[in-house]
C-alpha positions, 0 to 999 in steps of 0.5 A, spaced: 482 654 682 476 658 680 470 653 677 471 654 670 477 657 670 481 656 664 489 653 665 491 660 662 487 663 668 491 669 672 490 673 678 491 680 679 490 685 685 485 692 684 489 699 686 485 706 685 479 707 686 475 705 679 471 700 679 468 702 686 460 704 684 458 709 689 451 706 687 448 701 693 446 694 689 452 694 685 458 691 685 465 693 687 472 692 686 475 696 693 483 697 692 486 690 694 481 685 691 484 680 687 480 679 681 481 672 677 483 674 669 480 668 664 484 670 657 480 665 654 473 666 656 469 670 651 469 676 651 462 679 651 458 686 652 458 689 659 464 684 661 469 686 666 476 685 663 483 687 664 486 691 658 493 693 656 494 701 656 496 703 649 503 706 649 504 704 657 506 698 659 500 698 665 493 694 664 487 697 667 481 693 670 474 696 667 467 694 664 468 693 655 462 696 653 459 697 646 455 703 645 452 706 638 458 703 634 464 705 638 467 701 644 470 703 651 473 700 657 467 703 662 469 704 669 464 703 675 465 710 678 463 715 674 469 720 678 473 717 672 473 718 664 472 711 660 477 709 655 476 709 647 478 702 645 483 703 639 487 697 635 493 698 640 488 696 645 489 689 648 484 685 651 487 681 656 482 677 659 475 676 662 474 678 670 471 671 671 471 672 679 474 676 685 476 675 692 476 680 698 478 679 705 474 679 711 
């Protein structure tokens, strides 16, 4: 288990190219990295967190934001558009580490 992870603690694996920064010194989260999901660690500005998709039965994987009163799901690629969160959003759960195989 991760240090710190919560016993409700899951684990999912990253597709698409989102969370990818093209930005050196940044972190990134290639397609196949599994990333570690806290559903009760805080949740605080600037947090990676996983999210139910309103009207969808998909989760996406991208940085909560808060911004000038609004509140958005913020990809780390600038390539895709952030998502407005909205009451039928879902947080699911803090990203509290990640792996990537050699």
């Amino acid at each position: 288990p991760h240090p710190g992870a919560g016993s409700r603690t899951f684990a999912l694996r990253v597709e698409g190219e989102s969370m990818v920064s093209p930005y050196p010194n940044q972190r990134r989260y290639p397609p196949g990295t599994i990333i570690f999901v806290d559903p009760d660690r805080a949740l605080t500005n600037g947090a990676r967190v996983v999210a139910r998709v309103p009207g969808t039965n998909q989760v996406t994987f991208k940085r909560y934001v808060e911004e000038d009163g609004q509140i958005y799901l913020m990809p780390l690629n600038p390539s895709y558009k952030p998502i407005e969160i909205t009451q039928e959003t879902h947080i699911c759960g803090v990203v509290i580490g990640s792996y990537n195989d050699e």
